[in-house]
C-alpha positions in Angstrom: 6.0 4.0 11.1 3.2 2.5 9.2 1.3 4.1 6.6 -2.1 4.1 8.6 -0.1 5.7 11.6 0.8 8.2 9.0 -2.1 9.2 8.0 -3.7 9.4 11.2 -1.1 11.8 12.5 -1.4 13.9 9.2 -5.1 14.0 8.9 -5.3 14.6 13.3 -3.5 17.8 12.7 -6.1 19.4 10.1 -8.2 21.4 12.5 -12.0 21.7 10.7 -12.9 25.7 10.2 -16.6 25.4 9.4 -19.0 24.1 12.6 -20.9 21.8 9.7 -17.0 19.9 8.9 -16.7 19.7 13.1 -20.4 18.0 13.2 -19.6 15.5 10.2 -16.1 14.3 11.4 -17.3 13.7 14.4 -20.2 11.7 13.3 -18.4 9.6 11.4 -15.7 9.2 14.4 -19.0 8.0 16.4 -20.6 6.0 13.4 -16.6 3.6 12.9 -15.2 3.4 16.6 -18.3 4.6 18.4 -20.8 2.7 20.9 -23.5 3.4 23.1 -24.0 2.4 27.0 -27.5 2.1 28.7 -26.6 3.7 32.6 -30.3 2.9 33.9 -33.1 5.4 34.6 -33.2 6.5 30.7 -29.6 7.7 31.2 -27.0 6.5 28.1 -23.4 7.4 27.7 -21.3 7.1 24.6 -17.7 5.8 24.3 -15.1 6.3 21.1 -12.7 3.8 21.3 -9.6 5.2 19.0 -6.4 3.2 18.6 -4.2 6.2 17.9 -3.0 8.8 20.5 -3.2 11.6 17.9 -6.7 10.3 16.9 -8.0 10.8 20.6 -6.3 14.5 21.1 -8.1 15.4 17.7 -11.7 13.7 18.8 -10.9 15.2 22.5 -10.6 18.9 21.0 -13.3 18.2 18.7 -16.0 17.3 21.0 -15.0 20.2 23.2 -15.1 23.1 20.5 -19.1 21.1 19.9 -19.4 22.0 23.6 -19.5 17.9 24.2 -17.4 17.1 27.7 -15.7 14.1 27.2 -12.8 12.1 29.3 -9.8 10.1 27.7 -8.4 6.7 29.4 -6.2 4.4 28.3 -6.2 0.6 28.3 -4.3 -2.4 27.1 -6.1 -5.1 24.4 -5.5 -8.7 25.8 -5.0 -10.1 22.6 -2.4 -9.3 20.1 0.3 -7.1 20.6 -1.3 -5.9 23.9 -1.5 -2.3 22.7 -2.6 0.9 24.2 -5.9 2.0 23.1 -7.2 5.0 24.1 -11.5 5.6 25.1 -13.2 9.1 25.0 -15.8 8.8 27.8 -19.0 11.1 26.9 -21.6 11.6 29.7 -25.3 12.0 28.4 -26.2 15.0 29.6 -28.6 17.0 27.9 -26.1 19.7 26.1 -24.3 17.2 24.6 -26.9 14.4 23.4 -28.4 17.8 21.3 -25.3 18.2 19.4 -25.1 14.9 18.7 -28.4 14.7 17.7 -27.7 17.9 15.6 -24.1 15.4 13.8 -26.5 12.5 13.3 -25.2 10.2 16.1 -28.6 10.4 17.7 -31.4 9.9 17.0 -34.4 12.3 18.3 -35.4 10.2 21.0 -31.9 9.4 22.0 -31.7 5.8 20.0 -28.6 5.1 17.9 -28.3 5.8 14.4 -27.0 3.3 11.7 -26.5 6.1 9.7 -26.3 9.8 9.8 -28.7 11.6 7.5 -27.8 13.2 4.4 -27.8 16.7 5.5 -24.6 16.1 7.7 -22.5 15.6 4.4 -24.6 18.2 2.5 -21.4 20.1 1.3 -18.4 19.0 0.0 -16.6 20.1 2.6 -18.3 18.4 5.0 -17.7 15.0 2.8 -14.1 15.4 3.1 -14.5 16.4 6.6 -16.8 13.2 7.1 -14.2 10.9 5.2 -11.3 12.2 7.9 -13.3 11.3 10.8 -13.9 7.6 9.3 -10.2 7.2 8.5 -9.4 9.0 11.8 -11.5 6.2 13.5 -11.2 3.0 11.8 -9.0 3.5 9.1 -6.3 1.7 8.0 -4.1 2.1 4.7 -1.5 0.0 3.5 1.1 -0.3 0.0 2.1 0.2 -2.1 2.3 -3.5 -3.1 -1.6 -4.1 -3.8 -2.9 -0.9 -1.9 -5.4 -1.2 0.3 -7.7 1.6 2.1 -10.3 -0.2 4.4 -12.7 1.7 6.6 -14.3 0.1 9.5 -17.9 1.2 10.6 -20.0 -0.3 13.2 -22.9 -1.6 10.6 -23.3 -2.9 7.0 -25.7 0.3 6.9 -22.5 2.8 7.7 -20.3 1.0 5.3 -22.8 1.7 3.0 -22.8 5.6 4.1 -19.4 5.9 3.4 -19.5 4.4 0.0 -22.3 7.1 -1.0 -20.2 9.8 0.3 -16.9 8.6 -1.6 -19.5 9.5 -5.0 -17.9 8.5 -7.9 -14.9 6.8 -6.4 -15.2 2.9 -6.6 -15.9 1.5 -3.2 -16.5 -2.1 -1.8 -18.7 -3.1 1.4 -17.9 -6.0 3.3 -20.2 -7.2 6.3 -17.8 -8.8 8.9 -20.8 -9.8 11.7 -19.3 -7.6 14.4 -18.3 -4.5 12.4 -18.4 -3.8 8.4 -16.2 -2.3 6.1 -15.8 0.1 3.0 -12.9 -0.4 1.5 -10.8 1.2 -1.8 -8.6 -0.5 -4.2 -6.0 0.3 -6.3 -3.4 3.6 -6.5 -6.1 6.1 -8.1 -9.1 5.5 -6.1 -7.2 5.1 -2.7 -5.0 8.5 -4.1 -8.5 10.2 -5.0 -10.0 9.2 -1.0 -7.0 10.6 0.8 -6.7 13.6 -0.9 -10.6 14.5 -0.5 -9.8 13.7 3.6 -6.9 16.1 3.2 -4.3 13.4 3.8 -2.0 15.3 1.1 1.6 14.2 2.3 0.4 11.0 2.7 -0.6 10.7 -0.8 2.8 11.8 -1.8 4.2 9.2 0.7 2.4 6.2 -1.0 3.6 7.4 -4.3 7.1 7.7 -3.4 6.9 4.4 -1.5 5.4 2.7 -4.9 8.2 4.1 -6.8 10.7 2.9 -4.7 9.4 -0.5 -4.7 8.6 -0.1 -8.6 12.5 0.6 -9.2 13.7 -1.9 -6.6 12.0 -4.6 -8.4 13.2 -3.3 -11.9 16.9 -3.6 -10.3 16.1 -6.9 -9.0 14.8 -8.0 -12.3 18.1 -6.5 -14.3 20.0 -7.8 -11.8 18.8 -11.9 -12.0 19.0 -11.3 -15.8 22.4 -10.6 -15.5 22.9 -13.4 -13.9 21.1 -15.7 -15.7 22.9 -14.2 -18.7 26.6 -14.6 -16.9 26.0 -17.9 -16.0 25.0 -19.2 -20.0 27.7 -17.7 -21.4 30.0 -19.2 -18.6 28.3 -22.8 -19.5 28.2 -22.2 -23.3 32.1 -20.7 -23.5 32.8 -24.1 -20.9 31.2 -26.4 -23.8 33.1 -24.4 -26.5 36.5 -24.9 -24.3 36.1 -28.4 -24.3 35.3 -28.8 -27.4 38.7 -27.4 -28.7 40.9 -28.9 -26.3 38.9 -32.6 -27.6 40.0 -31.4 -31.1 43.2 -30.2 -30.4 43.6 -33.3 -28.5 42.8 -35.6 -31.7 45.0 -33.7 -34.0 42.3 -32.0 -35.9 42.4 -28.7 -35.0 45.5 -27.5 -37.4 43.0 -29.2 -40.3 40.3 -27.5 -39.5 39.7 -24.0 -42.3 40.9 -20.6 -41.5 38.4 -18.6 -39.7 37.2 -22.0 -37.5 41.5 -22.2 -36.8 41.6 -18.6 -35.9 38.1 -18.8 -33.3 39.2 -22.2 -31.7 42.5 -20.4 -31.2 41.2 -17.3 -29.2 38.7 -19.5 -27.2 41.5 -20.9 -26.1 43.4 -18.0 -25.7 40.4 -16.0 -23.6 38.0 -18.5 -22.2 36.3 -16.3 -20.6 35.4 -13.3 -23.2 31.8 -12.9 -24.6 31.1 -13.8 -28.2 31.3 -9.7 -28.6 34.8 -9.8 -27.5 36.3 -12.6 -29.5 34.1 -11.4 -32.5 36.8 -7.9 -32.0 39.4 -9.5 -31.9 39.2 -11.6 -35.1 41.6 -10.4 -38.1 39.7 -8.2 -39.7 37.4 -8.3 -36.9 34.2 -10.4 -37.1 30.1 -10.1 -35.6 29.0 -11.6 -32.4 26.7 -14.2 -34.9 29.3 -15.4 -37.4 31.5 -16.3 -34.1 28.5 -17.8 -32.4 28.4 -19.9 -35.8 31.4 -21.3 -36.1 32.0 -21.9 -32.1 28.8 -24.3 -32.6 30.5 -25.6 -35.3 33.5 -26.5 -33.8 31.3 -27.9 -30.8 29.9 -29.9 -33.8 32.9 -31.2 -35.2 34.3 -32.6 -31.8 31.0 -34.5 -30.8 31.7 -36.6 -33.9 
């Protein structure tokens, strides 16, 4: 499962205790997947158009517990994956246009709003509670390799909402024609977002998933070190063999002094130990750069 289906499900189950937190999550469920239908005669319904399951069950019970009667179909997009999508159907009648007046999705004479006004998100409850519906909505979240929170809204001006109410956490806006977006980058602002929606677990989830990845790569990079460190010793101890057997071959090698007889003899012996190994089991035993010394010195002495 994704990381935005994550957080959807998590932040769907957090049931709002204050009627202001109700009022502000659903605004800002209306103000990123919301959109309003003129019916003729002055009469206007409003749609939700959620891409999650969970998310539609939470804005279902949410709109009831307003006192706003809403109905949920399904449908399939045409493009893509051809997924489900689900649509919360609300009719304009005169009970529920005044609560959503009353959650800034309305204004007073029935037109849309760009924005809410500021006295929906007056507490900080109600932020956070504002923040869940956005994510809820049009949210999508994805790491932990360069995370990435993005926010959809339908205008530049609700993008521009959201990046008020996220205060002192650094937030971009993006017009996209169609739709904008607010969007978060980076572990400590996305981390600082979540947890203020109340997506807890799912903060803990991207930090696990970042240190998984952040060891993975450390074993990949210890591991393709290794390797690049077995295969130059291989090549180097190859160049070293050779270089005996040429000596040996022309009759030098019982000429050569002491401690160059004795190395030349153990390369030969153990082509395959590391300059560590043949340095322990020189008489008395040697270091790992006096034998790396005199292997390039034989190497020297057959290249002549």
């Amino acid at each position: 499962m994704s990381l935005s289906e994550d957080l959807r499900n998590e932040l769907a189950a957090i049931a709002p205790v204050r009627g202001c937190c109700r009022l502000a999550e659903v605004s800002a469920l209306f103000h990123s997947s919301g959109s309003i239908h003129l019916r003729g005669r002055g009469e206007i319904a409003l749609h939700l158009d959620l891409s999650s399951a969970a998310a539609a069950r939470r804005a279902f019970s949410l709109l009831r517990e307003l006192g706003i009667i809403s109905e949920i179909r399904t449908y399939r997009r045409q493009a893509f994956e051809r997924a489900t999508r689900f649509q919360l159907h609300v009719a304009g009648d005169a009970g529920s246009l005044e609560r959503l007046v009353e959650a800034g999705v309305l204004g007073s004479r029935h037109a849309p709003l760009e924005r809410p006004p500021r006295r929906v998100v007056g507490r900080a409850c109600c932020r956070g509670a504002y923040l869940r519906g956005a994510m809820l909505g049009g949210g999508s979240l994805s790491g932990p390799r360069s995370p990435h929170l993005e926010l959809r809204t339908t205008s530049l001006e609700g993008a521009e909402f959201l990046r008020s109410v996220a205060a002192d956490v650094k937030v971009g806006v993006l017009d996209r024609g169609r739709h904008a977006i607010a969007y978060a980058k980076g572990m400590d602002a996305i981390e600082t977002l979540l947890a203020a929606a109340g997506a807890t677990d799912t903060v803990l989830a991207l930090e696990e998933r970042a240190v998984v990845a952040a060891t993975r790569a450390e074993a990949n990079r210890l591991a393709n070190a290794d390797h690049a460190n077995l295969v130059r010793t291989s090549r180097a101890a190859q160049v070293q063999l050779e270089a005996v057997r040429a000596l040996r071959a022309a009759g030098r090698l019982e000429s050569l002094p002491e401690r160059l007889h004795e190395v030349a003899r153990l390369r030969l012996r153990y082509p395959s130990l590391s300059l560590r190994e043949l340095a322990a089991r020189c008489d008395p035993p040697s270091t790992k750069a006096s034998v790396h010394r005199r292997l390039n010195k034989l190497v020297e002495l057959a290249s002549r």
